[in-house]
N, C-alpha and C positions, 0 to 999 in steps of 0.2 A: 311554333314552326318558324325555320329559318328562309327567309331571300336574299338575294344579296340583287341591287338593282345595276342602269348601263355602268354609273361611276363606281361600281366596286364596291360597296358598301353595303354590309350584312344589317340586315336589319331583322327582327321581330315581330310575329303579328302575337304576341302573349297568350295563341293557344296552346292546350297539353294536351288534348284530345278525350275523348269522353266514353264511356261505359253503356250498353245502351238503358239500361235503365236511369243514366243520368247523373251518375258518379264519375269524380273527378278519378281519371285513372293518374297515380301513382309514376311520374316518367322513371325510365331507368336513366341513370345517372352516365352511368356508362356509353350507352347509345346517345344519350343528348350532346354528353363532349365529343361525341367523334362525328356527331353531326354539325354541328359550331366548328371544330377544327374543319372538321370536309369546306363548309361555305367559306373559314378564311381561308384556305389553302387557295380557292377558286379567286378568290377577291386578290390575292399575292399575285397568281397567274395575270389577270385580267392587268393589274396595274403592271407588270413586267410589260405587256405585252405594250401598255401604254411609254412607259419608258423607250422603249424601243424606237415607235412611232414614233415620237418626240424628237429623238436622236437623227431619224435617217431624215424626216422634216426640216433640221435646222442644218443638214448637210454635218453631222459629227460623227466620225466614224465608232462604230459600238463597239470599243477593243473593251475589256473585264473595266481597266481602269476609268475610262469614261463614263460606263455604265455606271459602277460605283458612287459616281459623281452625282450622272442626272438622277439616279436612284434615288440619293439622298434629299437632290435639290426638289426636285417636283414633287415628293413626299410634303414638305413643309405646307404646300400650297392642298392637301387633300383632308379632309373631315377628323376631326379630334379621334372618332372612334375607329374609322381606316386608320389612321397613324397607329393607333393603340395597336390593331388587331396584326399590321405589318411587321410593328415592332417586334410583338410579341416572336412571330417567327424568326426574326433576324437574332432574337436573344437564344433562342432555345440553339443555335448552328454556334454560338459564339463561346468558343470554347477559351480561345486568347482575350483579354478585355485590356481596360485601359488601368484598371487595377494593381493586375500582373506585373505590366508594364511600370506603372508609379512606383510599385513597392522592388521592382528589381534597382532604378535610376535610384531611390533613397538608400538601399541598400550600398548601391553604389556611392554614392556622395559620400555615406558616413565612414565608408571604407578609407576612402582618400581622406577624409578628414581625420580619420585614427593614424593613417600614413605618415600622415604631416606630424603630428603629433610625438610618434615616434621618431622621426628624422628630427626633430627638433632636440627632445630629450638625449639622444645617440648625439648631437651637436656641441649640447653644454656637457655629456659625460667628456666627450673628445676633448672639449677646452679646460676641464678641468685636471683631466690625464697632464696634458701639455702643461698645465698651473705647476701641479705636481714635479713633475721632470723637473721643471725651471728652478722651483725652491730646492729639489735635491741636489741639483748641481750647484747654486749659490752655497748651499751649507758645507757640504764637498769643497767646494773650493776653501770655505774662510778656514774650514779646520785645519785643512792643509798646509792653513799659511802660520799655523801657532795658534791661533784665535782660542778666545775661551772654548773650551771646547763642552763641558758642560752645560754652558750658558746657551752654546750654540745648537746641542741635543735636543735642550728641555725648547725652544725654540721652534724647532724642528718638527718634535711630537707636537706642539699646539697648532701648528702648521697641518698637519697629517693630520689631528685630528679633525679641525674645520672642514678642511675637505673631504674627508672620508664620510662625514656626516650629508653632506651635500650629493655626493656620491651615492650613496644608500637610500636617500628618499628620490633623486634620479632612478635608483634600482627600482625600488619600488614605484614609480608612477610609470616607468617603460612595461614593468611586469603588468602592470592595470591596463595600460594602452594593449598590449599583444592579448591580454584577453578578450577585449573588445572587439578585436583587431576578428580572432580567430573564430567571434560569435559572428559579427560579419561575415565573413565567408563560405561558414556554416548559412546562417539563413540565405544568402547569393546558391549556395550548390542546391540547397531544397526548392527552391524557387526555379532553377535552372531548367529549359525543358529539353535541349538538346543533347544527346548524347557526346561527347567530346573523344572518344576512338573512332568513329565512323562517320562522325557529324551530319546526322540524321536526328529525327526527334528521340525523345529517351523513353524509356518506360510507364515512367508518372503522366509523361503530355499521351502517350500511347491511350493510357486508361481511361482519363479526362476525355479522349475523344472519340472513345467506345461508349461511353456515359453519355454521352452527348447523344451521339448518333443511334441508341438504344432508344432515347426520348423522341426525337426525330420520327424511327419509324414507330414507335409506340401512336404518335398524335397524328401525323400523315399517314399513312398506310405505303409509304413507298419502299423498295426492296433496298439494303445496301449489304455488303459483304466485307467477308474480312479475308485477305492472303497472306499465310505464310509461306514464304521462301528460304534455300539457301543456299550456299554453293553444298554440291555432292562429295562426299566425303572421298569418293575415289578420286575427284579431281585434283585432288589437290596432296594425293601423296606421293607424288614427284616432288614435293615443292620441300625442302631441306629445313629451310629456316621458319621460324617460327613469326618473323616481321615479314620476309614475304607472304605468309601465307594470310596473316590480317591484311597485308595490304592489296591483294586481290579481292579478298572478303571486301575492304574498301569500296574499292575499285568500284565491285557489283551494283555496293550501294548507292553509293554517285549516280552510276547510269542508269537506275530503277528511277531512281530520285528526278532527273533531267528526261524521263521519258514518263514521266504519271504527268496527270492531270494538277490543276491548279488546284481543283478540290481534294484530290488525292492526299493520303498522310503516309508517308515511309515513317517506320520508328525501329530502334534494336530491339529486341525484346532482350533477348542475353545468347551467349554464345555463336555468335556470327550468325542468327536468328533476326531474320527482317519479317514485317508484319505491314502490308500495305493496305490501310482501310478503303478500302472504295465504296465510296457516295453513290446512293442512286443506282445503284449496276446488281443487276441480278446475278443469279448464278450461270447461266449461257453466257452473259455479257462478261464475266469475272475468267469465264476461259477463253475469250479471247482477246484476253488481258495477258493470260499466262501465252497463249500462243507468239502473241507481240513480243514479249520479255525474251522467251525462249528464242525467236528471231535475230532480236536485236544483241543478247550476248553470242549467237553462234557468228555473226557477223565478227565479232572482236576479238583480237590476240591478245594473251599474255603471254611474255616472254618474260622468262626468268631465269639466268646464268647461262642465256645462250640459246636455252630451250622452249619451243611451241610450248603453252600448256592449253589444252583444250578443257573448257570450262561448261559444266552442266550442272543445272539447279533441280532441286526438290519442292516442291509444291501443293500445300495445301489450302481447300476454299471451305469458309463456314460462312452461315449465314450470320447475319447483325439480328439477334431476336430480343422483346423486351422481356421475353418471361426466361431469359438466364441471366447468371451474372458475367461479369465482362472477366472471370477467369475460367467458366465455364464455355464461353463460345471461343475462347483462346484455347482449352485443352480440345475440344470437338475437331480442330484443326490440325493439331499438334498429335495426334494421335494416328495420323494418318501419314506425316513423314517418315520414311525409313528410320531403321534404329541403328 
């Protein structure tokens, strides 16, 4: 059996419970983890609640980034296995790490290091070009003038040939750097989690934080959802051009993006298809999430070649469950948008 005592900390008393004849009953596995996660979950609370305290005690105002702070700080100063059991939760939300992170900056680095590499190589072809020119016009010139002219050919070729030779393994070490160059980029785009036409998150970081938050409610018990959105396909058939009409689609994106929550994930999914995960928010709470949205764009004009265009979105809510897969709570939604 689990307690957790005042400072937060889950403790054991090493019974399993007993049979009445006296036999050790067998625990389910199942109900024991979700009763261990139940008492950490209580112990996170408890120590939030203490962060908090802490905070308004030493006069520091508790905006996200603050808390982040004493979160961390006051953690150092609580019990090896409270550290353990908080961490534990802070891992399972952490979908970005510092991993991510390292391998996109090396990525980066070696890129610019392949850069350099090739700017250099393009430097000495370039000086060799200009060698070249110069010996052609010296030769040019002496034959011009009567010179041997034979002497001055075979001259000439031995000349062309040195550099041509220099030339050529320049070819070949620029061809080896641009391979490098484009494995680079390739690993940078896979890595990548934003989407780059609507610059919101992209697909892959989409999925990653479906998985995540699939594990979340699977070990808490608490509700989150998923919305897809779009703009409505009549709205947008006044609209002529094909860049205006992504760039309303933009647009939406942006001001979903600047009106969610700090928990909240906007991502594309594909085709001017936006997916907002919401944390924590049941299905009541998730529509009047869409009621806000719906709000906040009928507030907004697009004008395009002169003209009002009046903007209205499509709307569907699934729940975040762990027993689907994260394409299956995506069609659940996706099945209920008009066609």
């Amino acid at each position: 059996m689990y307690s957790i005592d005042k400072d937060g900390v889950v403790k054991s008393d090493g019974t399993e419970g007993a049979t009445l004849d006296g036999d050790t009953i067998v625990k389910d596995m199942r109900s024991d983890t979700l009763t261990q996660n139940s008492m950490v979950l209580k112990q996170v609370n408890l120590y939030g609640k203490q962060v908090v305290d802490k905070m308004i005690k030493e006069n520091i105002p508790p905006t996200p980034a603050n808390y982040a702070i004493y979160f961390e700080k006051l953690l150092e100063d609580k019990p090896l296995s409270q550290r353990q059991n908080i961490n534990s939760v802070l891992e399972l939300e952490k979908v970005e790490d510092f991993n991510h992170v390292s391998k996109i900056e090396n990525n980066m680095n070696e890129g610019f290091i392949q850069i350099k590499s090739m700017l250099d190589i393009i430097s000495n072809v370039y000086t060799k070009i200009n060698k070249l020119r110069t010996i052609t016009k010296a030769r040019k010139e002496n034959m011009a003038k009567g010179g041997n002219n034979k002497i001055s050919l075979v001259s000439y070729e031995e000349d062309l040939e040195a550099i041509t030779k220099v030339l050529t393994k320049q070819q070949n070490s620029l061809k080896e750097q641009y391979t490098k160059m484009a494995n680079v980029i390739k690993d940078f785009n896979n890595e990548s989690i934003f989407d780059k036409k609507y610059d919101v998150y992209n697909k892959k970081y989409l999925f990653k934080t479906i998985d995540a938050e699939k594990a979340n409610v699977k070990n808490f018990g608490y509700e989150s959802t998923l919305l897809v959105l779009r703009v409505k396909h009549g709205s947008l058939t006044n609209v002529r051009l094909t860049r205006d009409k992504e760039l309303i689609i933009k647009t939406v994106g942006k001001m979903i993006l600047k009106r969610s929550r700090r928990s909240d994930v906007i991502a594309h999914l594909r085709d001017g298809i936006f997916i907002l995960i919401l944390k924590h928010t049941d299905m009541d709470q998730a529509q009047k999430t869409i009621a806000s949205i719906e709000q906040m764009i009928s507030f907004s004009n697009y004008i395009v070649d002169s003209e009002t265009i009046d903007i209205e979105l499509d709307f569907a809510v699934s729940k975040i469950v762990p027993n689907k897969t994260r394409e299956q709570i995506i069609a659940s939604a996706l099945e209920v948008l008009p066609s």
